[in-house]
C-alpha positions, 0 to 999 in steps of 0.5 A: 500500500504505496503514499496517496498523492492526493490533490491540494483542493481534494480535503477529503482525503488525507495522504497515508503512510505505509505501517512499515513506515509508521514502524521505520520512524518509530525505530528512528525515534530512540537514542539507544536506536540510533546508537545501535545502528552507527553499527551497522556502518560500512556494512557491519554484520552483528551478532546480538552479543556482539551489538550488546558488547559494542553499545554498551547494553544488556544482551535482552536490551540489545536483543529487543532493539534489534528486532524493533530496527528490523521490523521498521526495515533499517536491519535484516537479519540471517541465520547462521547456526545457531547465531542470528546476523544482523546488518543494514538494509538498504532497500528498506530505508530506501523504501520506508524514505520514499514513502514518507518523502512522497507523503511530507510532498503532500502535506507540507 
């Protein structure tokens, strides 16, 4: 479900966001969040111990934030063994990026 571009003089409808995106900006929206994807630069590849120890967080902590990046589509992660490998995911920023550019064109 892609951004209505909806005509200035139509008011009766408001432009939409993708959930997705509504779930991008909240990821975006904590400092702990930020801290952790500063590593995923230069396309880092992490474990959850490996996020935990670098950030300075509890494993459970690390753990949660992760999932709250991936489901906002700034990190996706693999399987390998028993370790779960997170790292950026370009085309879901992208994505949830062009769908709140095509909304603010909209409204602001």
């Amino acid at each position: 479900m892609a951004t209505r571009d909806v005509p200035a003089d139509s008011g009766d409808r408001a432009p939409e966001l993708r959930p997705a995106t509504h779930d991008f900006l909240k990821a975006l929206a904590h400092p702990t969040r930020q801290k952790v994807m500063l590593l995923f630069a230069r396309g880092a590849e992490l474990s959850v111990g490996e996020v935990a120890e670098q950030a300075g967080i509890g494993q459970p902590t690390a753990s949660q934030q992760l999932a709250l990046l991936r489901r906002g589509g700034i990190l996706t992660s693999r399987r390998e063994g028993k370790t779960v490998l997170y790292r950026s995911d370009k085309e879901g920023v992208t994505t949830a990026l062009a769908d709140l550019q095509a909304y603010l064109r909209v409204c602001c």
